[in-house]
Structures are given as structure tokens and as C-alpha cells.
C-alpha positions as CSV (number, residue, x, y, z in Angstrom):
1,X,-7.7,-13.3,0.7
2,X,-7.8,-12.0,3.8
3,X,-4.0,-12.0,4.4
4,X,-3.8,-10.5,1.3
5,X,-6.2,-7.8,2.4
6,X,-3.8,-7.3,5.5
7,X,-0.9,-7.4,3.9
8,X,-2.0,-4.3,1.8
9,X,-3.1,-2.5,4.4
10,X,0.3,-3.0,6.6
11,X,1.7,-1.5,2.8
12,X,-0.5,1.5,3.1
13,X,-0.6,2.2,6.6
14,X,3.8,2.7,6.3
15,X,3.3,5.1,3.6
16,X,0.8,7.1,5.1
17,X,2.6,6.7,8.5
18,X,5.8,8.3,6.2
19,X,3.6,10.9,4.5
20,X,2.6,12.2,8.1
21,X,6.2,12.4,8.7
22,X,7.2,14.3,5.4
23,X,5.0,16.5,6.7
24,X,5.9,16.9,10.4
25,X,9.4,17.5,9.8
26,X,9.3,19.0,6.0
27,X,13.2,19.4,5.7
28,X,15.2,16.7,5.4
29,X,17.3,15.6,8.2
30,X,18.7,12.0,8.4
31,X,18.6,12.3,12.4
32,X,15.7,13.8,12.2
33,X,13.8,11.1,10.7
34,X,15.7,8.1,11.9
35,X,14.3,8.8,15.5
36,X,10.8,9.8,15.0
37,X,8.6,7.6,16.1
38,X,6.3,7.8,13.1
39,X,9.4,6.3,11.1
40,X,9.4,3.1,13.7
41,X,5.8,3.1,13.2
42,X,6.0,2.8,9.2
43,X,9.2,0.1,9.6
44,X,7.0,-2.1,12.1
45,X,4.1,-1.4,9.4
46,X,6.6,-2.9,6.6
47,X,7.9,-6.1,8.6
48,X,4.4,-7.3,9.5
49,X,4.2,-6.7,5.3
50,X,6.8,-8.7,4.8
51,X,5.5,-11.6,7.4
52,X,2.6,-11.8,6.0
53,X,3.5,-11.7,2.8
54,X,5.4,-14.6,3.2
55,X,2.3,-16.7,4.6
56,X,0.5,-15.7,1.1
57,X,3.1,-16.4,-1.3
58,X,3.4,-20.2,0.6
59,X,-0.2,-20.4,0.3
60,X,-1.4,-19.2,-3.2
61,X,0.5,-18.9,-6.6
62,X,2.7,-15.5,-6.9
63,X,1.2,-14.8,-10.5
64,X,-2.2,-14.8,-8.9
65,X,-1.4,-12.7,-5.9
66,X,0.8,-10.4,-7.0
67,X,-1.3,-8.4,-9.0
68,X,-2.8,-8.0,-5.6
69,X,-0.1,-5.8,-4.4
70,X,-1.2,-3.5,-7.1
71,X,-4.5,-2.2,-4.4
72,X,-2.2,0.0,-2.9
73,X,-2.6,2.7,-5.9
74,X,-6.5,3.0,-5.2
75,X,-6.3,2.4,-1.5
76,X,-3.5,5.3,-1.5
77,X,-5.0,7.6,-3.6
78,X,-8.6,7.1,-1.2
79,X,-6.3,7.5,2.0
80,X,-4.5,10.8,0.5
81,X,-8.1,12.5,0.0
82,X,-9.7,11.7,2.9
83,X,-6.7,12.0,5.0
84,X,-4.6,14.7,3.8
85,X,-7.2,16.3,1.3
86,X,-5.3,15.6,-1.5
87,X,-6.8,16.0,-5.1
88,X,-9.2,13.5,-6.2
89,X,-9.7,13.7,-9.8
90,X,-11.5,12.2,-12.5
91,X,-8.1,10.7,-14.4
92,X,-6.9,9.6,-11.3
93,X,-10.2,8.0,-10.6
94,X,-9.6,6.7,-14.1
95,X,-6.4,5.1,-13.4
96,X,-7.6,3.7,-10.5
97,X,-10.9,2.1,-12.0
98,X,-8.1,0.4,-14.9
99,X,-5.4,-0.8,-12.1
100,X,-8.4,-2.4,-11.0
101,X,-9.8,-3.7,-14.3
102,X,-6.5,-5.2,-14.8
103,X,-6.1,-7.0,-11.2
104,X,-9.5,-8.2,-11.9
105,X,-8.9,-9.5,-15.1
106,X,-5.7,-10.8,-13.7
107,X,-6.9,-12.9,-11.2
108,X,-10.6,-14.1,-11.9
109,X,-8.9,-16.7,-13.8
110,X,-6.7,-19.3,-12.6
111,X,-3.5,-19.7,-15.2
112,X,-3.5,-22.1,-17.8
């Protein structure tokens, strides 16, 4: 569990790590991007993903961990409020509370 835990937040600390950059540098330029170090950042974020990824899907069945992956949508959603004050509203709070139903209901259960 905990690799999974890690492997979800190397996920959400890229796309926050890309987020900041959207932001830093708001128009698009290939260049501009390619050699900010907040890009690096993200792709070093991403490969650890992958790594470790790779040590839970040798460990545990993909149809019981993959619906794991699924705690970035909360996780980002919680991250994008407190870090960048985005909206947190009640049907996103919604949506969150049923991607989390559903990975619950997903994985309490080993398959038949």
C-alpha cells in the first residue's frame, strides 16, 4: 500500500510541478518549457512513477491496484485549493466522494 501511496504522490507532485510552470511562463514556448527546471522536476517526478509502479504491479494484481491510480482526482483537486486557491465546490466534492466510493468498492474485495 504504501508504494502505492508513493506512486500517487510522485503522479501528483508532476502535475502540480507542471501547473506551477503553466503559470510561470503562461504562453506557450517549446524552448521555453523544455529548459525550465520545473519541467525536469515534473519528468524526474514521472520516472520515479513509473519505477515504482513497476514494483506494485509485480507485487499485487493490476485489477486491484489500478483503481488506485484513480486518487489522483481527489488528491489533485485538494492540492489545486490549497495550493493555487482553486474552486472547491460541492459537485466536485461530489465527484470526488464517488471516485472514491468506487475505488473502495473496487478494491475491498479480492476478485472472484
Amino acid at each position: 500500500m504504501v508504494l502505492i501511496v508513493l506512486s500517487v504522490l510522485c503522479q501528483l507532485g508532476a502535475v502540480l510541478l507542471l501547473k506551477k510552470l503553466a503559470l510561470v511562463l503562461p504562453v506557450f514556448a517549446m524552448a521555453g518549457v523544455a529548459l525550465h527546471p520545473l519541467f525536469w522536476a515534473a519528468i524526474v517526478c514521472l520516472g520515479l512513477q513509473a519505477i515504482i509502479w513497476q514494483r506494485v504491479l509485480a507485487r499485487h494484481p493490476l485489477s486491484m491496484v489500478y483503481p488506485l491510480n484513480s486518487m489522483i482526482y481527489p488528491a489533485s483537486l485538494l492540492a489545486g485549493w490549497a495550493l493555487f486557491g482553486e474552486a472547491l465546490t460541492l459537485p466536485r466534492l461530489a465527484g470526488s466522494a464517488v471516485i472514491l466510493l468506487g475505488i473502495w468498492l473496487m478494491t475491498s474485495r479480492p476478485a472472484a
